[in-house]
C-alpha distance (Angstrom), angle and dihedral (degrees) to the residues before:
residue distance angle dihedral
X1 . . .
X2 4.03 . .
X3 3.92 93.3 .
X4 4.25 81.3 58.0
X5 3.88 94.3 52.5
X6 4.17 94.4 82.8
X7 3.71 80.1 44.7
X8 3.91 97.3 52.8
X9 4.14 84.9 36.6
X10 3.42 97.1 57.7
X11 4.13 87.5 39.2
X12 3.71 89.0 61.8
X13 3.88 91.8 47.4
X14 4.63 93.4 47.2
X15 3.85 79.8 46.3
X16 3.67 101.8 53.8
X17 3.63 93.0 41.5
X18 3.92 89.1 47.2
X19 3.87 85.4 51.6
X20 4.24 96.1 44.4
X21 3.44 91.5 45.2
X22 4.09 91.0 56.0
X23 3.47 100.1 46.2
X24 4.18 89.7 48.5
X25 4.09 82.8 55.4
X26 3.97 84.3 46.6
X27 3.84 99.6 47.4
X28 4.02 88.2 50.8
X29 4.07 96.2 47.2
X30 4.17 101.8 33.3
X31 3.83 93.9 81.1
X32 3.70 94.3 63.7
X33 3.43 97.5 29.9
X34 3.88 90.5 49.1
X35 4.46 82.7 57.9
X36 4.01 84.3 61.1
X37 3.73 91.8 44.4
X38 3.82 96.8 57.4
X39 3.57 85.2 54.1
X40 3.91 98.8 60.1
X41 4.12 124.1 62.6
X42 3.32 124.3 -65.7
X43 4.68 88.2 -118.7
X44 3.54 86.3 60.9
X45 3.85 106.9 37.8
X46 3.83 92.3 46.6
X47 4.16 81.9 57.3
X48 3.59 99.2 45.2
X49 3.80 91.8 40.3
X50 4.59 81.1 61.0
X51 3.14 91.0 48.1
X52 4.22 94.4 54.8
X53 3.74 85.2 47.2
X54 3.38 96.2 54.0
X55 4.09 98.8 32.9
X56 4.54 91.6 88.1
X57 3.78 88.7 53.8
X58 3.80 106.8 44.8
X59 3.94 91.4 29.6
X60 3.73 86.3 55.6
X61 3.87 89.4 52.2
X62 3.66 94.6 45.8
X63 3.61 95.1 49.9
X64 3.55 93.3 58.1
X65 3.71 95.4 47.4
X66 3.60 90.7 56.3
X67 4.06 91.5 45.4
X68 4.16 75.5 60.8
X69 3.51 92.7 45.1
X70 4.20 95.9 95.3
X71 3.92 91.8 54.8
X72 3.70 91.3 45.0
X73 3.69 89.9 59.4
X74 3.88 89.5 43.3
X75 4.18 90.6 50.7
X76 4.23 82.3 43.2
X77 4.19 88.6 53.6
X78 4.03 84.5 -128.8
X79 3.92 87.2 114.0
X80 3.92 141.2 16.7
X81 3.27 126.7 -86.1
X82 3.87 99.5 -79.2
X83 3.79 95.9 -153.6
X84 3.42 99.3 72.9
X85 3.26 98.4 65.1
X86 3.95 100.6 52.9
X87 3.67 96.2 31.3
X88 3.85 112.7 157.8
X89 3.82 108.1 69.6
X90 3.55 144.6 34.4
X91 3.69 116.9 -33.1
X92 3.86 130.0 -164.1
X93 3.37 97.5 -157.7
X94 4.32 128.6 136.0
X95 3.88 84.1 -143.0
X96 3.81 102.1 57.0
X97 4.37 105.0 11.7
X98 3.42 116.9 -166.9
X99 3.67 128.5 -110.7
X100 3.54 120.7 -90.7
X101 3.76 105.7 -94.5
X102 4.31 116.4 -136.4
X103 3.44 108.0 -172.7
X104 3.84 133.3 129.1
X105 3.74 92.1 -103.1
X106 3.45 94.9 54.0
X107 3.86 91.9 43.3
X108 4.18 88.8 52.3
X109 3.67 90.5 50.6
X110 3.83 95.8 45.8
X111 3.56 93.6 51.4
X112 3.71 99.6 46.3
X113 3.79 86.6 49.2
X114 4.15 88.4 53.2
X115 3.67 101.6 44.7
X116 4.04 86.3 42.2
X117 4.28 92.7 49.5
X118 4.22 85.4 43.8
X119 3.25 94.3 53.8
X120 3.80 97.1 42.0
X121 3.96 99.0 46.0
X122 4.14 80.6 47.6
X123 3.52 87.4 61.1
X124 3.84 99.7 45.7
X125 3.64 92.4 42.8
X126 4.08 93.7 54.0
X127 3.89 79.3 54.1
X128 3.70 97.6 47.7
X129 4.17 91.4 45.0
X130 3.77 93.4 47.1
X131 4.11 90.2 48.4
X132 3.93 87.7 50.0
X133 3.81 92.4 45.7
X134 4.02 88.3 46.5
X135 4.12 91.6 41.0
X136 4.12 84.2 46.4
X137 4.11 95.5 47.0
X138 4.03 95.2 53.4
X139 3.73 90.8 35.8
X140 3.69 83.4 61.7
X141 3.98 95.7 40.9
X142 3.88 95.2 47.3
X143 3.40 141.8 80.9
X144 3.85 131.3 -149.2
X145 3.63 111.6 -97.8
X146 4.25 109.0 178.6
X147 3.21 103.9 -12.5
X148 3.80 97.1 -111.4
X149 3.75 97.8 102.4
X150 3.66 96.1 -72.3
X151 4.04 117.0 130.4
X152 4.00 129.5 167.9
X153 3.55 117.9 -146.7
X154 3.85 118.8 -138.5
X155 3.77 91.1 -131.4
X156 4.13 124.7 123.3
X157 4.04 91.2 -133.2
X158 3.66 139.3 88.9
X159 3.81 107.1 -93.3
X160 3.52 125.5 160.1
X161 4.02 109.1 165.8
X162 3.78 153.6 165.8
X163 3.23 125.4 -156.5
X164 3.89 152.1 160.5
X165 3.84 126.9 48.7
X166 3.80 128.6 -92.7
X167 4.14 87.5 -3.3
X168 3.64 101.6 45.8
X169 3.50 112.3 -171.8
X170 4.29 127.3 -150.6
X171 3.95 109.6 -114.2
X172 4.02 113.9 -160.9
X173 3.99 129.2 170.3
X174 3.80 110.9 -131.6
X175 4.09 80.2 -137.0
X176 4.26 84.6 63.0
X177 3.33 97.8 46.1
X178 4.31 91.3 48.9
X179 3.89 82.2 50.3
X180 3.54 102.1 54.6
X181 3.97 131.9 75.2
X182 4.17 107.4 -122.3
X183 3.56 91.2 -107.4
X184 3.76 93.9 51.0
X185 3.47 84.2 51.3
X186 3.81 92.5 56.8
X187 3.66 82.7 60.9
X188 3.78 106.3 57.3
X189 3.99 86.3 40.6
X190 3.80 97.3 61.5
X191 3.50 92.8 39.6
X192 3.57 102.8 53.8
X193 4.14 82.4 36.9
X194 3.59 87.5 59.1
X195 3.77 92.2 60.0
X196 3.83 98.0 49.4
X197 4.29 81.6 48.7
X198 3.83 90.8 48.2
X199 3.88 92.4 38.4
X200 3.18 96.2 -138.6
X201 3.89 101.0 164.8
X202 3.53 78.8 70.4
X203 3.65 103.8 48.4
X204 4.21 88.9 51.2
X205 3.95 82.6 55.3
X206 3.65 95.2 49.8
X207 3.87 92.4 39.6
X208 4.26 95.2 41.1
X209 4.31 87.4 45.3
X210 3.75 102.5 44.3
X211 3.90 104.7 35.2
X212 3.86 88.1 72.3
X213 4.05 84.4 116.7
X214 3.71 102.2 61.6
X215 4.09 123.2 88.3
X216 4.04 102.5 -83.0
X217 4.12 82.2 -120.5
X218 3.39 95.7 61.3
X219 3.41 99.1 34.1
X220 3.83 86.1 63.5
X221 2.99 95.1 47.4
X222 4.13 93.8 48.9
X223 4.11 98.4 46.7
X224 4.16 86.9 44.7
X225 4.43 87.6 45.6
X226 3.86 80.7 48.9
X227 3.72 106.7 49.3
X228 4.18 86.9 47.5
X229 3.74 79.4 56.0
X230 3.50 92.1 46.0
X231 3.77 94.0 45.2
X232 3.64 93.6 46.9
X233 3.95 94.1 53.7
X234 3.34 85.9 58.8
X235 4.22 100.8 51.6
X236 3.82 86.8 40.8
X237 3.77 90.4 61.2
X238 3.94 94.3 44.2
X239 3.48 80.9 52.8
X240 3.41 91.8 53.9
X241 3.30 95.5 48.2
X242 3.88 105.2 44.6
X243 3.49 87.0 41.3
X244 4.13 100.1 -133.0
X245 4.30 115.8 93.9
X246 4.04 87.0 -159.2
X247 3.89 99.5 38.8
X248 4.03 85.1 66.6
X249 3.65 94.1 30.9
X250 4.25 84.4 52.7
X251 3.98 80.6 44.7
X252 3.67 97.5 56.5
X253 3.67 93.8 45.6
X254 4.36 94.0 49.7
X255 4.14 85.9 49.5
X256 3.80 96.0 47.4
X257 3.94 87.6 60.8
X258 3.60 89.1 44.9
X259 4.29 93.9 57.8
X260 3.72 127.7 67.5
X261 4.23 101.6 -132.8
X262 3.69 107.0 -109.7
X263 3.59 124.8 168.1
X264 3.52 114.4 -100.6
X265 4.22 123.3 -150.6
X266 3.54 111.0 -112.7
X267 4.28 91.9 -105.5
X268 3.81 95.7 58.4
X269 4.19 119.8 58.2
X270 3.78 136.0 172.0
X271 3.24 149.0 -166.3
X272 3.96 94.8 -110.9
X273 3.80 82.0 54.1
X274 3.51 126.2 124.6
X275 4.58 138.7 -53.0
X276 3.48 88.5 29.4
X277 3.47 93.5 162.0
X278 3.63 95.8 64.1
X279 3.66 89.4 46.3
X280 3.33 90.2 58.0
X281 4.06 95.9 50.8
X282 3.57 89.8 45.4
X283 3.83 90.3 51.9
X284 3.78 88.8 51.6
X285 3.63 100.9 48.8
X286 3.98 120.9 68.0
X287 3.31 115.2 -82.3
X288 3.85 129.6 -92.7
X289 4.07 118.1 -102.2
X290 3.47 121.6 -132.2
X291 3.46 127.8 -150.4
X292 4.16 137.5 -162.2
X293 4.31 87.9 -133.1
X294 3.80 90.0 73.8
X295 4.21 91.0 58.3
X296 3.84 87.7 40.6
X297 4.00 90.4 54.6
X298 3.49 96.2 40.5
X299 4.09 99.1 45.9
X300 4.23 81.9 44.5
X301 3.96 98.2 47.1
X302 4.06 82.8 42.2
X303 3.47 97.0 58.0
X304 3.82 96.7 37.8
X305 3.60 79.2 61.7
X306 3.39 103.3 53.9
X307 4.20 91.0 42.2
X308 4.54 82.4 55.2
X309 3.49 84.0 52.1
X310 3.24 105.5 52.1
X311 3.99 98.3 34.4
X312 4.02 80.9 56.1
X313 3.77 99.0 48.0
X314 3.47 89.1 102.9
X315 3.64 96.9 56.9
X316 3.70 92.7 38.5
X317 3.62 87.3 59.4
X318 3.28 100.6 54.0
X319 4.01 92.8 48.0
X320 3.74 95.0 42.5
X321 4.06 87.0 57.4
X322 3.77 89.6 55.8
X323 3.34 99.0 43.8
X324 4.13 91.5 57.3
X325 3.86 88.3 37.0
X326 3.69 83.1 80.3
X327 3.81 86.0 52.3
X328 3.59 85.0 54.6
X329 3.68 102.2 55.2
């Protein structure tokens, strides 16, 4: 295992620069591209918005397995051995790793990377213990309604919630449900249905944990474009179902004056949550079209991608060594 440590070492440093280098390509295109996502529906834009916040971290993994991909075929006898050929500096290679490199460089760049991963799992993990203490609380408060998910809580507030993880569950106050006509009430129950379908609790997680690679200004701006998607899925599909755009739009706006705003963790959403202005608009205006060419294009430009990639790995390999040889000096 030792003689793989300069291997993993240098990993760590091809996949952070992979990763960097992705989200500085991201932070220059997103403001156009976010004009053309405002434009589409709110399904679609919520999963191409995941996708963006994901694309530093696994492109920064992929990268480097394809930087690897030379050796692999040596160790799988497909190819020579590659290091023979380029003997003389650095090589990235399963067959022959490098050393483990201990240099002040590499010391400055490790540290920055721990205190910057400590201080970003701290922040995700407050958010994951206060969801669990908040999913925990109106578990204990609430009784099963239907048995589909849907519990009321014996409290004498507004509350329209949900919560938990991969089995989200519907939170209503019996105080909300008193307050509200039975149509209005048709409203907050397919919306906050429409999250547990979507799972979006989960989606936050994934999107909040993984998008630790991207600028912290655009990530903002990214996980707060997403949960308007999100949000918006959600009130186009009571829409859908009710069958009236302003009824629920009307809805959201006579429940927003009903809650107190309190920030929500990132695992529990509602309703009375946040940009409800632009919900509102959006609600008001016809609704986007979606079209099939859009999956075709993105599928097609995703596996041209990968076929670059691969086709390349040579010549990424190569570069990638250099670039950490300096690393190495």
């Amino acid at each position: 295992m030792s003689s793989y440590l300069g291997l993993m070492q240098f990993g760590l440093f091809a996949s952070c620069g992979f990763a960097c280098f992705t989200a500085l390509i991201s932070r220059a295109v997103y403001p156009w591209a976010r004009k053309q996502l405002l434009q589409s529906t709110p399904e679609r834009r919520s999963n191409i918005l995941l996708i963006w916040l994901l694309a530093p971290a696994f492109i920064g993994l992929l990268f480097t397995l394809l930087s690897l991909m030379p050796s692999l075929l040596s160790l799988m006898g497909i190819d020579q051995d590659h290091c023979g050929v380029h003997d003389g500096h650095l090589h990235l290679c399963l067959i022959h790793p490098p050393l483990p490199v201990d240099n002040m460089i590499s010391w400055v760049f490790i540290t920055v990377l721990a205190v910057v991963a400590i201080i970003f799992a701290g922040t995700v993990m407050l958010g994951l213990v206060r969801g669990h203490k908040l999913y925990n609380a109106l578990m204990m408060a609430s009784r099963n309604h239907d048995g589909h998910g849907l519990r009321i809580v014996e409290w004498d507030g507004p509350l329209a919630v949900s919560a938990g993880l991969y089995r989200m569950s519907v939170f209503i106050s019996k105080q909300l449900i008193q307050s509200l006509t039975s149509r209005q009430l048709d409203v907050v129950l397919a919306h906050e249905q429409k999250h547990a379908q979507r799972k979006d609790a989960l989606r936050q997680l994934l999107a909040h944990t993984l998008s630790f690679a991207h600028l912290p200004g655009l990530r903002s701006s990214l996980l707060a474009d997403m949960d308007l998607a999100c949000e918006q899925a959600c009130d186009e599909a009571a829409a859908r179902i009710i069958g009236d755009r302003l009824y629920v739009a009307e809805t959201i706006v006579s429940i927003e004056r009903m809650f107190i705003r309190k920030p929500l963790p990132f695992t529990a959403l509602s309703i009375s949550g946040s940009n409800i202005t632009e919900r509102v608009e959006s609600l008001v205006q016809k609704p986007a079209v979606d079209s099939c060419s859009w999956r075709v294009r993105l599928i097609l430009g995703g596996m041209l991608l990968l076929l670059a990639a691969f086709a390349s790995a040579g010549e990424l390999h190569h570069h990638t060594e250099s670039i950490l040889g300096f690393l190495a000096r």
